[in-house]
Backbone as JSON, one array per atom type, in Angstrom:
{
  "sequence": "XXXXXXXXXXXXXXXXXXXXXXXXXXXXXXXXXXXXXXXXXXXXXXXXXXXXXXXXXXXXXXXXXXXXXXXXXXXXXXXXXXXXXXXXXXXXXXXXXXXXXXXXXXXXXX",
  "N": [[-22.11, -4.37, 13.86], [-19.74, -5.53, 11.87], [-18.33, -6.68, 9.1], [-15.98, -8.59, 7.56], [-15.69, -8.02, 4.77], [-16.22, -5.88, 4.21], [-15.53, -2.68, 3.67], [-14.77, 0.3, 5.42], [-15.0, 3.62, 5.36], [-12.8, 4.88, 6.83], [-10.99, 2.71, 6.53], [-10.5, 2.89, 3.87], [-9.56, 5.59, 3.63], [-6.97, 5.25, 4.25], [-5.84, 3.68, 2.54], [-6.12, 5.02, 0.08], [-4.7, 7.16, 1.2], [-2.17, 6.05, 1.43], [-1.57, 5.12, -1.42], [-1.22, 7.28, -2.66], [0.9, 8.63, -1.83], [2.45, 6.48, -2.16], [2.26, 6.29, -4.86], [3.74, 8.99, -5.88], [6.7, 8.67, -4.86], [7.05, 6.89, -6.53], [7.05, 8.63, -9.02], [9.45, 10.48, -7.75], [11.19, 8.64, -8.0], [12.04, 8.3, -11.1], [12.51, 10.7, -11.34], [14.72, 10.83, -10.72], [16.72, 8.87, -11.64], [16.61, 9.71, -14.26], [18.68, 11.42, -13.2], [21.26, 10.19, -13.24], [24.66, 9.37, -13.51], [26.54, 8.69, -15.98], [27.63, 6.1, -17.23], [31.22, 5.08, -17.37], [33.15, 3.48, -19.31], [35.52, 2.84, -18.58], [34.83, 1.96, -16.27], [35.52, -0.27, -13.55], [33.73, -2.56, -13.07], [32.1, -2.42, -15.39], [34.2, -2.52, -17.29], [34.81, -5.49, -16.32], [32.56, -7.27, -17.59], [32.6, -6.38, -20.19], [31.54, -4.21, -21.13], [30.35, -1.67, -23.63], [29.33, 1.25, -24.78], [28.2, 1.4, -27.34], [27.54, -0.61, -29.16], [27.12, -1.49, -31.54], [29.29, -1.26, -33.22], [31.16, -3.29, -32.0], [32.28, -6.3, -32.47], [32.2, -10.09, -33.57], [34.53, -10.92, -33.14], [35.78, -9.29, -31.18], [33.74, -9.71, -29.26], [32.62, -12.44, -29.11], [29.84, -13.46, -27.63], [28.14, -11.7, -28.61], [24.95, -10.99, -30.24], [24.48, -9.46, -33.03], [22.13, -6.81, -33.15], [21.59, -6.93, -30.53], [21.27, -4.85, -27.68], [21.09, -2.65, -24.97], [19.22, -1.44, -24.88], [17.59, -3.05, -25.53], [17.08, -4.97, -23.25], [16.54, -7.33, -20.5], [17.42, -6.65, -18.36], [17.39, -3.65, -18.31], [16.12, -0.46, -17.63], [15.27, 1.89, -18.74], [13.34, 4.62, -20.02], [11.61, 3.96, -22.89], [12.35, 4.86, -26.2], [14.53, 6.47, -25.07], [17.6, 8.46, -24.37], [19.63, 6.87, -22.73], [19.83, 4.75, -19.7], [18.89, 3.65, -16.54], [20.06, 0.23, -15.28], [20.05, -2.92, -14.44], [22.06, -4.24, -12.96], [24.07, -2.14, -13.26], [24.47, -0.41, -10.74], [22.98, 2.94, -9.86], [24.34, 4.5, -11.91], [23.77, 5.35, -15.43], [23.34, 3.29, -18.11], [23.72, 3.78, -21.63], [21.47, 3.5, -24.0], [22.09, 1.82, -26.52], [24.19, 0.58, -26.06], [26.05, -2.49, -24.74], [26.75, -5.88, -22.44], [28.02, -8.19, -21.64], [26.13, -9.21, -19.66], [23.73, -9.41, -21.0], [20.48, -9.65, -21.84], [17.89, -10.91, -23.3], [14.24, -9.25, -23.5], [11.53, -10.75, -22.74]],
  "CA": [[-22.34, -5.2, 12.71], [-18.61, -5.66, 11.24], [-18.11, -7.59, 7.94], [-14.83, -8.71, 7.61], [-15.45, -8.22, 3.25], [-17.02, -4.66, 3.77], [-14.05, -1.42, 3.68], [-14.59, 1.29, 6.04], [-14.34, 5.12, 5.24], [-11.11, 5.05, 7.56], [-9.94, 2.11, 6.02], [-10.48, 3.41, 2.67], [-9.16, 6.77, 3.28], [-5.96, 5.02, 4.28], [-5.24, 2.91, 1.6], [-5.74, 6.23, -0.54], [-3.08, 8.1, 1.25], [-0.91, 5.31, 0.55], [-1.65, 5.07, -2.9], [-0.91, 8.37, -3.05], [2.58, 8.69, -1.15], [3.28, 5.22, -3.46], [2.71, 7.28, -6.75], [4.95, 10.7, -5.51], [7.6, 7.52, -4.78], [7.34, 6.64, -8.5], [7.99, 9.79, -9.93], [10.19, 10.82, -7.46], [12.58, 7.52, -8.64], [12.23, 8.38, -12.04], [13.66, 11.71, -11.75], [16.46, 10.59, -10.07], [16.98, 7.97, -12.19], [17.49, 10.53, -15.35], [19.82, 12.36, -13.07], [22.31, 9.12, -12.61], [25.67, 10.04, -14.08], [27.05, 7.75, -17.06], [28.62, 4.69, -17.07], [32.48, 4.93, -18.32], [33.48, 2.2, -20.52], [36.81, 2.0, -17.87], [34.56, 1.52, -14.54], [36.29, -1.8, -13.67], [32.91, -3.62, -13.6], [31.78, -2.42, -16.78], [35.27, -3.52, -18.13], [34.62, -7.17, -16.4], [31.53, -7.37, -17.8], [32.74, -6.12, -21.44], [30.61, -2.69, -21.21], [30.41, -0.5, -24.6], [28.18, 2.27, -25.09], [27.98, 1.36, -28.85], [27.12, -1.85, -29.74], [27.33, -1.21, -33.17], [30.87, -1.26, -32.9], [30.96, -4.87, -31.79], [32.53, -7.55, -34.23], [32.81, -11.59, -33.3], [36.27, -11.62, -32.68], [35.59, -8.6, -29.9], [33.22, -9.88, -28.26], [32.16, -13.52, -29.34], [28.56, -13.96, -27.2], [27.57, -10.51, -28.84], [24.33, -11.22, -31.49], [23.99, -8.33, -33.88], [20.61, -6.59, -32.68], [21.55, -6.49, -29.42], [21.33, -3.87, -27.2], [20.83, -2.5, -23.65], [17.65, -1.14, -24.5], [16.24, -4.72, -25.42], [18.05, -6.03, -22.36], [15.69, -6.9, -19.22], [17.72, -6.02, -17.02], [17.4, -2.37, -18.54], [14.93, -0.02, -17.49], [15.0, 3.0, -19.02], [12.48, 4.84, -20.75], [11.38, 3.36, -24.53], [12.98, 5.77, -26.7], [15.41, 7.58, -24.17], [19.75, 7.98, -25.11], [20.35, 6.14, -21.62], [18.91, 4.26, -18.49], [19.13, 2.41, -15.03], [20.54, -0.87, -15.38], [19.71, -3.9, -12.82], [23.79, -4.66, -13.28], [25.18, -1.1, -13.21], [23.55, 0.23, -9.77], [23.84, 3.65, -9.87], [24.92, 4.65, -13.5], [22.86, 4.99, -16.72], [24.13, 2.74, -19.62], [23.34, 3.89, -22.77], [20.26, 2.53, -24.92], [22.8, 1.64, -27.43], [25.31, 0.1, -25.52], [26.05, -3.51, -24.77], [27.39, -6.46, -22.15], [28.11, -9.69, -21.56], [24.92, -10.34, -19.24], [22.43, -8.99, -21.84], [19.52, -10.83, -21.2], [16.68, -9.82, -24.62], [13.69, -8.95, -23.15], [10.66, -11.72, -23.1]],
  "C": [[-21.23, -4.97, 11.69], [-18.3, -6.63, 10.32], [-16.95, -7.66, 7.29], [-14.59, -8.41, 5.62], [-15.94, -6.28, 3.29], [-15.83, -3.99, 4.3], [-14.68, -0.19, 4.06], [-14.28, 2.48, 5.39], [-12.97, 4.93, 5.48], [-10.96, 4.04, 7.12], [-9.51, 2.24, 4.59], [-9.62, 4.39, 1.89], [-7.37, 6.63, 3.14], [-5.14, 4.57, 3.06], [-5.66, 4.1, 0.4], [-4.85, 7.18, -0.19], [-2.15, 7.43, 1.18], [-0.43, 5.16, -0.44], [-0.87, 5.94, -2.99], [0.72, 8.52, -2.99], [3.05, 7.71, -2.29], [3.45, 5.71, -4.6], [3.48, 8.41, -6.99], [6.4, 9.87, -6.03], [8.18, 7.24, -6.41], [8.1, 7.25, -9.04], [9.25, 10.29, -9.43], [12.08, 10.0, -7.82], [12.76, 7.93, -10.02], [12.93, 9.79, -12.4], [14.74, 12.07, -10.88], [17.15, 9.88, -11.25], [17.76, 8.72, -14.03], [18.92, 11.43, -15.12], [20.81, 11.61, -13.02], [23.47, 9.42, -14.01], [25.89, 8.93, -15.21], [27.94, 6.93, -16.79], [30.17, 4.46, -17.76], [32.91, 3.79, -18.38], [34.77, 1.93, -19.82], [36.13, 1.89, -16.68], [35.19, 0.06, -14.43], [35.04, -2.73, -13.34], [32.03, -3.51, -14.81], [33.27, -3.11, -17.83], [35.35, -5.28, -18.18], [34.01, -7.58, -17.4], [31.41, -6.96, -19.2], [32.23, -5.16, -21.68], [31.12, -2.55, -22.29], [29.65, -0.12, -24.87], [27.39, 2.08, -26.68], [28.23, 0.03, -29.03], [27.23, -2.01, -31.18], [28.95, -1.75, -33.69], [31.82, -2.73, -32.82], [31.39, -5.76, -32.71], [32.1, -9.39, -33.23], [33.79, -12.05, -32.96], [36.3, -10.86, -31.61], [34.95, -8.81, -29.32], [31.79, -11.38, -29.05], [30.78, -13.65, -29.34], [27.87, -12.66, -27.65], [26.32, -11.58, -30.04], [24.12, -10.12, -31.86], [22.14, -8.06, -33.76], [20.81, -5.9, -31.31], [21.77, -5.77, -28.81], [20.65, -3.6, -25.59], [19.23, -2.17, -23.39], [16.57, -1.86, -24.75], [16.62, -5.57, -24.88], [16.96, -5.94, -21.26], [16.24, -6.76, -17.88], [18.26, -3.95, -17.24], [16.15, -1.68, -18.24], [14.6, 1.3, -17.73], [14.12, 3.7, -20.03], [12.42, 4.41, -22.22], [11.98, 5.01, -25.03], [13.81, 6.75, -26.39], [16.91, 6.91, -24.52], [19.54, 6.85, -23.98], [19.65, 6.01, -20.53], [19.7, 3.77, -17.62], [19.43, 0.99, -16.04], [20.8, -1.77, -14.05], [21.52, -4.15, -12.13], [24.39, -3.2, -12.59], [24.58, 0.0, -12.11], [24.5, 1.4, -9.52], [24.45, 4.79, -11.02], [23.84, 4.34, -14.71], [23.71, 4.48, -17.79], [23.34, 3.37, -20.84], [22.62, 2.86, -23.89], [20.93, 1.76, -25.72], [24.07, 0.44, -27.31], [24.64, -1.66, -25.05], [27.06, -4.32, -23.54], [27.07, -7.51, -22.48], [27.06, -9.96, -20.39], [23.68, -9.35, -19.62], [21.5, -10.34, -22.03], [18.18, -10.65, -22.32], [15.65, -10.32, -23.36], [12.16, -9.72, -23.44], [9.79, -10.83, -23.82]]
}
C-alpha cells in the first residue's frame, strides 16, 4: 500500500543527508571565497573593464558611466558579505574586488 504523496523513512533519511552534505558545501564556498586573493587594478580584464578599488576617486571625465553612490558592494553581480572590505564578483572569477571599488558593468542591485 504505496502512495505516491506519502515520504518513506529511507526516502526521508536521504533527502536529509543531502541537505546536509548541501549545507557543509555552503560553508565550505564561503571560506574559500574569503581566501580569494585581490583583484589588481592592472589585471588586464579589470583594466578593460575600468576596475578601481576606490570609487570615491572617480570623477566624470575618468570614467563618464560612473554615478556617484556607486559601488561594488551595491553591484549584483557582487556577492560578498554585507559589511565585509572585499568579495567574489560574478565578473572577476576568482579574485575579490573590493566593497568600495567600481566598473564599468556595475549593475545596482534590485
Amino acid at each position: 500500500m504505496s502512495d505516491a504523496n506519502t515520504l518513506s523513512r529511507r526516502r526521508f533519511l536521504s533527502l536529509a543527508a543531502l541537505a546536509a552534505a548541501g549545507t557543509s558545501g555552503l560553508i565550505a564556498t564561503r571560506a574559500v571565497a574569503a581566501d580569494l586573493p585581490a583583484l589588481a587594478a592592472d589585471d588586464p580584464l579589470a583594466k578593460s573593464l575600468n576596475y578601481v578599488p576606490d570609487a570615491s576617486k572617480l570623477t566624470a571625465a575618468s570614467a563618464p558611466t560612473f554615478k556617484p553612490g556607486s559601488a561594488c558592494a551595491k553591484c549584483s553581480l557582487y556577492s560578498g558579505a554585507a559589511g565585509a572590505a572585499s568579495g567574489p564578483c560574478g565578473i572577476f572569477a576568482g579574485k575579490a574586488v573590493s566593497a568600495k571599488g567600481w566598473c564599468i558593468s556595475y549593475a545596482a542591485k534590485a
